[in-house]
C-alpha positions as CSV (number, residue, x, y, z in Angstrom):
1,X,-31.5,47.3,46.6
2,X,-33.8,47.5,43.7
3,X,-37.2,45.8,43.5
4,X,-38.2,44.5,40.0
5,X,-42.3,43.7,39.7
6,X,-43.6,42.0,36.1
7,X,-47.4,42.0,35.3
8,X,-49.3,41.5,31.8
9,X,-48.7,37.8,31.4
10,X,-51.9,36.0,30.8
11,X,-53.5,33.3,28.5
12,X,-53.7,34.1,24.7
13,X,-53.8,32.3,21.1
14,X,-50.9,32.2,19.1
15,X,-50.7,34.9,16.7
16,X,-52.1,37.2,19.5
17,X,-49.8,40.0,21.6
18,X,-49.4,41.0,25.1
19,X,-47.4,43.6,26.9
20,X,-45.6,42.5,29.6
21,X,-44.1,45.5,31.8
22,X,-41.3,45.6,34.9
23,X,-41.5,48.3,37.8
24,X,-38.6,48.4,39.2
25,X,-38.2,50.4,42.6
26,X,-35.6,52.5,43.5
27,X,-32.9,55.6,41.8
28,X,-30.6,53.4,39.6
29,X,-33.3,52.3,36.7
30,X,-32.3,54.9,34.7
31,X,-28.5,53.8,34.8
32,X,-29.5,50.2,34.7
33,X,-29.1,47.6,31.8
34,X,-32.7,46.2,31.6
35,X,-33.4,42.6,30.8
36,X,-36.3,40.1,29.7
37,X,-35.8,36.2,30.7
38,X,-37.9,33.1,30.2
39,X,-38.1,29.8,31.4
40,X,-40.5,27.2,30.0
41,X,-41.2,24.0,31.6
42,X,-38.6,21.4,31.9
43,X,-35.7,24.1,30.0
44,X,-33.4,26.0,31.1
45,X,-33.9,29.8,31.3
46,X,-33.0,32.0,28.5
47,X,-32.2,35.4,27.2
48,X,-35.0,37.4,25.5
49,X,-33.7,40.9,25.3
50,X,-31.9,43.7,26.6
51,X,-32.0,47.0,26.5
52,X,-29.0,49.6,27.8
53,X,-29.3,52.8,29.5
54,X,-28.3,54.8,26.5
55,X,-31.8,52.8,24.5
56,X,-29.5,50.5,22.5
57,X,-31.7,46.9,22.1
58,X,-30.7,43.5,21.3
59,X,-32.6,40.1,20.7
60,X,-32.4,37.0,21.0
61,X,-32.9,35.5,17.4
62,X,-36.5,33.4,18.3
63,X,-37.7,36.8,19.1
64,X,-36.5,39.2,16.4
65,X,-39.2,41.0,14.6
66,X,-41.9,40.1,16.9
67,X,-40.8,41.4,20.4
68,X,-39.7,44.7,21.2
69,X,-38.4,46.1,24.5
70,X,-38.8,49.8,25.9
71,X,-38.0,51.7,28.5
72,X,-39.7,54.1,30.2
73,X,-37.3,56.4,32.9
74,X,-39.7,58.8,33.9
75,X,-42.2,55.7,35.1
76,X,-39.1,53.5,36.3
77,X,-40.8,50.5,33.8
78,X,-39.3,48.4,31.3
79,X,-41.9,47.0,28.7
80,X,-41.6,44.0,26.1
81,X,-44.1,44.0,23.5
82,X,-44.9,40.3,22.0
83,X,-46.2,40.4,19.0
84,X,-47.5,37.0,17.0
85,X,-47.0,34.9,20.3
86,X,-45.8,31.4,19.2
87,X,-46.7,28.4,21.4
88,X,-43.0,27.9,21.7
89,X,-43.2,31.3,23.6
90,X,-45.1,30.0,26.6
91,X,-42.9,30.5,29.5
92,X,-42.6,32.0,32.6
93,X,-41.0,35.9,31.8
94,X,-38.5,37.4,34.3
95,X,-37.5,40.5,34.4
96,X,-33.8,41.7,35.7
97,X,-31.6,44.5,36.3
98,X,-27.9,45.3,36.1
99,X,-25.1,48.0,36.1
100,X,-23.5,46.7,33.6
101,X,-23.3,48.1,30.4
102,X,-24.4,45.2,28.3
103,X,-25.3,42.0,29.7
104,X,-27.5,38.7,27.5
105,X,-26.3,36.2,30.2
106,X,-28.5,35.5,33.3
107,X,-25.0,35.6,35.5
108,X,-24.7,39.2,34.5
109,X,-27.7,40.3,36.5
110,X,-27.8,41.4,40.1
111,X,-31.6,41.5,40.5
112,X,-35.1,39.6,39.3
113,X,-38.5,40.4,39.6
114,X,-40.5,37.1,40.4
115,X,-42.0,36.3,36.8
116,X,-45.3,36.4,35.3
117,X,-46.5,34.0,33.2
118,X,-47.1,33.7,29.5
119,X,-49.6,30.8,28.3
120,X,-50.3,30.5,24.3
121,X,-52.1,28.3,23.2
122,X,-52.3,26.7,19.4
């Protein structure tokens, strides 16, 4: 069983940044494919990004070149850093693990923190 915890959401202006982070409990993180979700009011949730065991990264294309995603395996924490936060951005953010090798579908995760929220304003 692994145990996935997010913190770092919080109120900001667009244009600002936050650093969300994911602790996730348990031996496996280092073998797990790590993965950022969102759900705003009303929508559906959707992929943010990814990142594999090996390091390799991939982004939904809202996000490119203004969110990155890291992994620290020593500290068991997956990070996503959101730079020039877009009111379109303002969503709950999940956090979710997997064994498989590559996964951008919310299906292909076995476990979810329980969010933390992003609020921009304009």
């Amino acid at each position: 069983q692994v145990q996935l915890v997010e913190s770092g959401g919080g109120l900001v202006q667009a244009g600002d940044s936050l650093r969300l982070s994911c602790a996730a409990s348990g031996s496996t993180f280092s073998s797990s494919t790590m993965g950022w979700f969102r759900q705003a009011p009303g929508k559906e949730r959707e992929f943010v990004a990814t990142i594999s065991r090996n390091g390799g990264t991939y982004y939904t294309d809202s996000v490119k070149g203004r969110f990155t995603i890291s992994r620290d395996n020593a500290k068991n924490t997956v990070y996503l850093q959101m730079n020039s936060l877009k009111p379109e951005d303002m969503a709950v953010y999940y956090c979710a693990a997997t064994r498989r090798t590559i996964a951008t579908h919310g299906w292909e995760y076995d476990y979810w923190g329980q969010g933390t929220q992003v609020t921009v304003s304009s």
